[in-house]
C-alpha positions in Angstrom: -11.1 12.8 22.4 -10.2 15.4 19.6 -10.9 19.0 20.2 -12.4 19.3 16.7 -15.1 16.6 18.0 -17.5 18.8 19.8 -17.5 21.2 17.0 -20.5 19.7 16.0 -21.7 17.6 12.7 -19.4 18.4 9.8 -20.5 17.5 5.9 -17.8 16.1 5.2 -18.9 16.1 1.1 -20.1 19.8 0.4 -18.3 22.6 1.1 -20.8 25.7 0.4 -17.3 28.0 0.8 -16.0 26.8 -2.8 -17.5 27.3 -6.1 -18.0 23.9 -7.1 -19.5 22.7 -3.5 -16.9 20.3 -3.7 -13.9 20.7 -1.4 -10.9 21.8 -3.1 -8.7 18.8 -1.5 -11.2 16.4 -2.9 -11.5 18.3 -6.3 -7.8 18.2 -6.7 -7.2 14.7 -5.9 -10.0 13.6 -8.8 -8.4 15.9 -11.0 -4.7 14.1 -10.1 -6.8 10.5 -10.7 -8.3 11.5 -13.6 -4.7 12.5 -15.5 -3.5 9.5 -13.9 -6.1 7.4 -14.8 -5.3 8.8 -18.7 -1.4 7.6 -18.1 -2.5 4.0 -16.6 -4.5 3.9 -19.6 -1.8 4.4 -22.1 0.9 1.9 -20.1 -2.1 -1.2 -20.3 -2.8 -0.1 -23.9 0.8 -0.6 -25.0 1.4 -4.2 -22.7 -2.2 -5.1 -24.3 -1.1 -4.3 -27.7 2.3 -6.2 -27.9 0.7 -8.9 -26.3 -0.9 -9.1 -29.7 1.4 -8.7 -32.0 4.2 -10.6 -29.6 7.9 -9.9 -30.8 10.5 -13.3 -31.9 11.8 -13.0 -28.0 8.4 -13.7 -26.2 8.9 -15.8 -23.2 6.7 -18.3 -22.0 4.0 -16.3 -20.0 2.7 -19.0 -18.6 5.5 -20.7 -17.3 6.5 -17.5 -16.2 3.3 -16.1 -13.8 2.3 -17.9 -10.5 -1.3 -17.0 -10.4 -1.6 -18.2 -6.8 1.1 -15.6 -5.5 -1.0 -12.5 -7.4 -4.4 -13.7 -6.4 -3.1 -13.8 -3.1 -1.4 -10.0 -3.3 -4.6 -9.1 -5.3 -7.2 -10.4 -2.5 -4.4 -8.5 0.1 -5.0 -5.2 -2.0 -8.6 -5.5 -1.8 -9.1 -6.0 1.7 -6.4 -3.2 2.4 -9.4 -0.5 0.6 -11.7 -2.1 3.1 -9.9 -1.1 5.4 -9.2 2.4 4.2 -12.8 2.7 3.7 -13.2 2.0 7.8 -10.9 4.5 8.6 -12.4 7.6 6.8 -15.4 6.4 8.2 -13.8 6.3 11.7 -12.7 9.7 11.2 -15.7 11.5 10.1 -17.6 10.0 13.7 -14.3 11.4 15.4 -13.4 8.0 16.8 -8.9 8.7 16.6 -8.2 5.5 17.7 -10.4 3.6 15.3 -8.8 5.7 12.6 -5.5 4.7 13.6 -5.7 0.7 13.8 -7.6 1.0 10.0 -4.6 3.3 9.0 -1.8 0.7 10.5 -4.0 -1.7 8.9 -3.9 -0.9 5.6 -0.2 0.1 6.1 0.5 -3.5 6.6 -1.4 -4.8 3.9 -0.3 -2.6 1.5 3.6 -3.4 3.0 2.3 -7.2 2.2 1.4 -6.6 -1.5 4.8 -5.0 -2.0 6.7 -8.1 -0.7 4.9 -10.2 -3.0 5.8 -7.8 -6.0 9.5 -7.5 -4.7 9.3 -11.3 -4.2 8.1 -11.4 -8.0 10.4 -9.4 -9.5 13.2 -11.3 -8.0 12.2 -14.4 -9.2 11.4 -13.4 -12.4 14.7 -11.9 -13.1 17.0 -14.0 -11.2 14.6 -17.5 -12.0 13.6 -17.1 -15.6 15.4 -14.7 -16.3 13.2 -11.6 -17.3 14.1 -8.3 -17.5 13.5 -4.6 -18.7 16.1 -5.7 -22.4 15.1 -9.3 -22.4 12.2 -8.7 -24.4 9.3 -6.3 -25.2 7.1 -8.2 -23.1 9.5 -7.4 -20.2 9.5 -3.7 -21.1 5.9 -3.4 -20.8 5.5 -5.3 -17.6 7.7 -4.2 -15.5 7.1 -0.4 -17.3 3.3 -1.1 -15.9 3.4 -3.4 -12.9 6.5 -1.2 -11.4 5.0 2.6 -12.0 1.6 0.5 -10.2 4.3 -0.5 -7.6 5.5 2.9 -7.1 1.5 4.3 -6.5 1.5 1.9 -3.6 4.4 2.4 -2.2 3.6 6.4 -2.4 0.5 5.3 -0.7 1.9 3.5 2.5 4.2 6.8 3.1 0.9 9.0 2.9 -0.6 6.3 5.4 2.1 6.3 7.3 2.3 10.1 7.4 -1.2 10.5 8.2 -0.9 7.7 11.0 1.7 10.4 12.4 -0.2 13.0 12.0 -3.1 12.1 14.4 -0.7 12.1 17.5 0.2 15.8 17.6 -1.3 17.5 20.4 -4.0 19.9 20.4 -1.9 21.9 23.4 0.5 22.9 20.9 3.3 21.1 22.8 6.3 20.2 20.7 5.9 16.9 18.9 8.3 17.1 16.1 10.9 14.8 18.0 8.4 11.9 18.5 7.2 12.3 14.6 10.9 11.8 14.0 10.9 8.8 16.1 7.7 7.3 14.8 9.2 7.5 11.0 12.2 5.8 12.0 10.6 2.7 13.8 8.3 2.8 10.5 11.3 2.7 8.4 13.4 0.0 10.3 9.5 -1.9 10.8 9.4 -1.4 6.8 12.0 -3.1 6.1 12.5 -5.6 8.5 9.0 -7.4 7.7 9.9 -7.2 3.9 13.0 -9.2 4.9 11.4 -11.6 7.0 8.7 -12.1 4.8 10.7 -12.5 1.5 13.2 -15.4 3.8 9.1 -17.1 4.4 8.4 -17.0 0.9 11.8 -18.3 -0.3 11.3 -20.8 2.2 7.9 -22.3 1.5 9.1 -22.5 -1.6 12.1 -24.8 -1.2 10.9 -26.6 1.6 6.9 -26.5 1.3 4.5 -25.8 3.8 6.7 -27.6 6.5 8.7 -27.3 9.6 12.0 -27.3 8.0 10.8 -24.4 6.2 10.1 -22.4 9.9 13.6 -23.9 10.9 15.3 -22.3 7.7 13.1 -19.2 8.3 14.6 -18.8 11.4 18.0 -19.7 10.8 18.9 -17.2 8.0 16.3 -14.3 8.9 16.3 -14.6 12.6 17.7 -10.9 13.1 14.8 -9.3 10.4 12.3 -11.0 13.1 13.4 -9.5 16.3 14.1 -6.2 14.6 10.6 -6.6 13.6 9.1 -7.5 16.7 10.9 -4.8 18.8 9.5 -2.3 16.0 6.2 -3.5 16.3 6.3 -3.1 20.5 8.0 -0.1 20.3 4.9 1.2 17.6 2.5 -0.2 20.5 4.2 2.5 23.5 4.4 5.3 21.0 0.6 5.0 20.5 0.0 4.8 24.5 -0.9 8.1 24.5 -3.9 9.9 26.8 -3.2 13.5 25.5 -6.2 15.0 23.4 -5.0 15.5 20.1 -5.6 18.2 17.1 -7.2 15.5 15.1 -10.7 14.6 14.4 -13.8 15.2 12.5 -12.4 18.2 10.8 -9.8 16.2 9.2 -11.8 13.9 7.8 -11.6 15.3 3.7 -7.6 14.7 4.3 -8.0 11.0 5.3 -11.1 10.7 2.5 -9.0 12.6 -0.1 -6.0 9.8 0.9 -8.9 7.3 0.4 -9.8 8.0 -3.0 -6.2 7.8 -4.2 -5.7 4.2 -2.5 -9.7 2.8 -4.0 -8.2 4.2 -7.4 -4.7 2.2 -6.9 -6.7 -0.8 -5.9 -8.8 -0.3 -9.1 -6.2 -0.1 -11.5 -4.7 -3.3 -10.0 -8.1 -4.8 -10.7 -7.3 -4.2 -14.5 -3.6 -4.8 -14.3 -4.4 -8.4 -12.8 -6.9 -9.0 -15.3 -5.1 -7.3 -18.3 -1.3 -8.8 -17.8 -2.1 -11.9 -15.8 -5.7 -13.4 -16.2 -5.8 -12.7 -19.9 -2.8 -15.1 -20.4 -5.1 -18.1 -19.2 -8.3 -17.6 -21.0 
């Protein structure tokens, strides 16, 4: 049980302390989202308006997009803010543990939508052959789709960071040597699953659905499994821990400010989807 969790009910959404009655954190965050929000704005303005006036090199869009792949990553980013919605909430009623499992949560989805996107790039360049000097339409869409790529990514380290954060102990005693530990079994988990999972993907695709596509799977990515599944165990025994911790209801407007910068990612993949991809088959 956190220390911070007898300290009695907390508003978590008006601090009478600061001028605005708004907690600072959270009033600097929707200050970040609304700039941000400004710069999205300009990237989808420009993809949307050379999509109008197309240049002599335009590819074939539609040959080019697999709308089943980014409905998949799309529906994978949506359920990955339901998630981070469950863990604010989780934290605000103190419960660490339930914070943690909707943190790793999320963190895994949001390491599944950037798969997909590293698994479209590929393909798009190496496949059909699109890239940043091909064509303005490839300027534009990896310009948008990739800074959108870089928000997530930026996102699961913040997650990541945060999941860290709710082990250090409320003692005092030194922790900095397990937080070490914890990032590097993130970082090997990281990209070991994104290995694994791109060998699935390439597999299913040359093979189908099928059991020669498990058997190619684990012929060519055997090690990225293992690597992955010791990760994943050794994540389990780090989180075995009965000492209270320095983490609870008081750090709720952290986990809620980290919140409001994944919804807003999530939203402006909405648009992106629905601007770059859905517009193309209307």
């Amino acid at each position: 049980m956190s220390t911070h969790a007898a300290a009695g009910a907390i508003d978590h959404h008006h601090d009478h302390t600061t001028t605005t009655g708004i907690p600072n954190k959270k009033l600097f965050m929707w200050a970040f989202l609304a700039s941000d929000c400004m710069f999205f704005g300009a990237l989808i303005s420009t993809h949307l308006i050379y999509r109008l006036h197309p240049t002599p090199n335009q590819p074939d869009i539609l040959g080019l997009f697999s709308l089943e792949l980014t409905s998949f990553s799309t529906f994978i980013l949506l359920m990955s803010s339901l998630l981070m919605a469950l863990a604010v909430n989780s934290c605000q009623k103190g419960q660490v543990g339930a914070t943690r499992k909707m943190l790793l949560g999320t963190i895994v989805f949001g390491l599944i939508f950037l798969t997909c996107q590293v698994y479209e790039f590929s393909h798009f360049v190496h496949e059909k052959g699109l890239t940043l000097n091909s064509s303005m339409f490839g300027s534009t869409f990896y310009t948008l789709t990739g800074t959108h790529g870089c928000h997530v990514a930026i996102g699961v380290l913040w997650l990541v960071l945060m999941y860290i954060r709710t082990f250090k102990p409320a003692d005092g005693s030194p922790w900095i040597l397990k937080s070490v530990v914890h990032l590097l079994v993130f970082a090997v988990i990281t990209v070991a699953s994104i290995k694994a999972l791109l060998g699935g993907v390439h597999a299913i695709h040359e093979h189908g659905a099928t059991a020669e596509a498990l058997s190619s799977l684990l012929h060519h990515e055997l090690p990225a499994l293992l690597a992955t599944f010791i990760s994943f165990i050794a994540l389990v025994v780090l989180g075995r821990s009965a000492k209270a911790v320095e983490f609870g209801e008081a750090n709720a407007i952290d986990v809620e400010s980290m919140g409001l910068y994944w919804h807003f990612v999530d939203i402006v993949w909405i648009v992106i989807f629905t601007a770059v991809y859905l517009l193309e088959y209307l």
